[in-house]
Structures are given as C-alpha cells and as structure tokens.
C-alpha positions in Angstrom: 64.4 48.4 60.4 67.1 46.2 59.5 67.8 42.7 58.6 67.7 41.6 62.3 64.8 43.0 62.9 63.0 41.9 60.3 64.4 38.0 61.7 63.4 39.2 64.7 59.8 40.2 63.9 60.0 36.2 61.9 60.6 34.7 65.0 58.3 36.3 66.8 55.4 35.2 64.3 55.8 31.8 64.4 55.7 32.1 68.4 55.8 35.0 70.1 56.3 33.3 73.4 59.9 31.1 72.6 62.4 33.0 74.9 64.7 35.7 73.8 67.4 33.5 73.9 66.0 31.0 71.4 65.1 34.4 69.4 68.9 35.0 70.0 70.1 32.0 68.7 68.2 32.0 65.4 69.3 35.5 64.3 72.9 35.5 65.4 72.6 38.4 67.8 73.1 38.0 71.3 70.4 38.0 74.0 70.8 41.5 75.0 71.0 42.8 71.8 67.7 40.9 70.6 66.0 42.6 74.1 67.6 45.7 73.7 65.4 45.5 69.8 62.3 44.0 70.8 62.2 47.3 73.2 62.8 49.6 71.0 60.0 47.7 68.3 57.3 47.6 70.6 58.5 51.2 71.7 58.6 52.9 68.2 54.8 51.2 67.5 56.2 48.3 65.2 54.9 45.7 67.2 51.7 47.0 68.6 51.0 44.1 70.6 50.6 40.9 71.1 47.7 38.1 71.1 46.0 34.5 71.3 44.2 33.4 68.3 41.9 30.9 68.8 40.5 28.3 65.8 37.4 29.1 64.4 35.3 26.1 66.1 37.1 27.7 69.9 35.7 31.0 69.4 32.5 32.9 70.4 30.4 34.2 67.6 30.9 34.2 63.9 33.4 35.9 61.7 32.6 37.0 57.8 34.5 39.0 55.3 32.5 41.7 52.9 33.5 42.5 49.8 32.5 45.9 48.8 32.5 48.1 46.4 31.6 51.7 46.5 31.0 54.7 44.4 33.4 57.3 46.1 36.6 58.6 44.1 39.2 56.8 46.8 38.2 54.3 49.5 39.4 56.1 52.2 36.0 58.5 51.4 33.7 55.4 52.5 36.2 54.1 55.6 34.4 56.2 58.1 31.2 54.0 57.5 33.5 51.0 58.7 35.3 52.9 62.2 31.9 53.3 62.8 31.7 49.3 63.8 33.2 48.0 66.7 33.1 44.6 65.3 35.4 45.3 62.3 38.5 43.7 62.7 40.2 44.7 59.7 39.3 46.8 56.3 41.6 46.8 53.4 41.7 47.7 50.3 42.1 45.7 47.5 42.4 45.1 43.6 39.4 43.7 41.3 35.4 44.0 40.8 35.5 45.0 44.8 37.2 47.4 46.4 37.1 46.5 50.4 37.8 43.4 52.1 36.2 44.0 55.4 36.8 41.3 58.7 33.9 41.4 60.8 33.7 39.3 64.2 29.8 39.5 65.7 29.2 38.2 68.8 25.6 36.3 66.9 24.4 36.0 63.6 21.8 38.2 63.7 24.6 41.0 64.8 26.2 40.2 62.1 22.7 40.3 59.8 22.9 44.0 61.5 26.1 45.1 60.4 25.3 44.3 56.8 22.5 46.1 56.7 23.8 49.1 58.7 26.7 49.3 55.6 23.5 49.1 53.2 21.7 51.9 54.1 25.1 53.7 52.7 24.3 55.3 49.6 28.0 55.4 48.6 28.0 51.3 48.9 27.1 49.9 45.6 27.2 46.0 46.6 28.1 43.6 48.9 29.1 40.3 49.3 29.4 38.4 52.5 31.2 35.1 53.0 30.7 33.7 56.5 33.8 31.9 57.9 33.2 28.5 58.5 36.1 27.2 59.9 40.2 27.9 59.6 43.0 25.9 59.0 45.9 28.6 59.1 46.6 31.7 60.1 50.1 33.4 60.3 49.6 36.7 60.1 49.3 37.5 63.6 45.6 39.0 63.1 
C-alpha cells in the first residue's frame, strides 16, 4: 500500500458510495487508475467489504462491550471461547486492568444475559464487565 491507497481507503470511509470519479478528484489519480486500485484492494483482502451502519435507536436488539480479563499466559489462549459466539462482532485486545474489549450485538436482552454467562462458566475468565450501549453519536471506523 501506498500513499494513494491509503487516500483512497480515506475516501472511501467517509462514504463509500461517492463515485470513483469524485474518489479521483480528491487523490489526484485519474479514474481508471483509482478503479484499477480499488480492484486490486478488494482483491488482495484489504477491503473485505462493504456495509450500512445503522444508529443505535434504528437497529434491532442491543449491543454491549465486555471487558475481560483472563488468567491465560497470551489472549489468544482464551479467543476460542469468543469464535464460539455468533453474536461477537469484534474482540480486541487491549492495555490496562482488562485485557479484552469484546462487541457483542444480541438479538434481546436476555441473549445477551446468555452470552455473559456462557463466557462465565470459563474458568480461564477472571472478571467481567459489561457496558450496554445506549445510544451512538459517531462512528467512523467502518465496523
């Protein structure tokens, strides 16, 4: 990846419907070339894809993140607990008292009530925080 690509990847953040053209225009490339590049993103797996995110009051369900931390040696030990989870959008590891920031979209409340206690029968789980999302103002990162 270069520095086009990167302005392309930009522009296709903050909307990835505009045209290639407009794409074109605001990194200096012409159309073809900025075609030719998307292509060869989506191609190589560096755009995987793209989707509609809806505010939190538009969608179905309810979202919540868990902290968690663990007792294993490296996180990627206790991951397997969290592929097991259809509803897990995202888990990532962070710094701090916790070591997993886990996104979780349930289709109810009590699902959701589930999934916590599914990860805390998990003897390598220590603790777990949940913080239900109540509503979202902004989101650019595409997830």
């Amino acid at each position: 990846m270069d520095k086009f690509d990167t302005a392309i990847i930009h522009c296709l953040r903050q909307d990835a419907r505009q045209s290639v053209s407009s794409i074109a225009e605001q990194v200096n490339l012409s159309r073809s070339a900025v075609a030719e590049r998307i292509k060869k993103l989506e191609q190589t797996g560096v755009i995987r894809g793209y989707q509609v995110l809806l505010s939190e009051s538009q969608k179905e369900g309810v979202s919540a993140y868990f902290e968690i931390q663990h007792k294993c040696p490296r996180c990627a030990d206790v991951v397997h607990v969290f592929h097991a989870i259809p509803e897990v959008i995202t888990c990532r590891g962070i710094s701090g008292d916790m070591d997993l920031l886990v996104y979780v979209h349930a289709p109810s409340m009590r699902r959701l009530h589930e999934i916590r206690e599914y990860i805390d029968t998990h003897t390598d789980i220590i603790k777990i925080k949940t913080h239900v999302v109540m509503s979202e103002w902004i989101n650019n990162t595409g997830e």
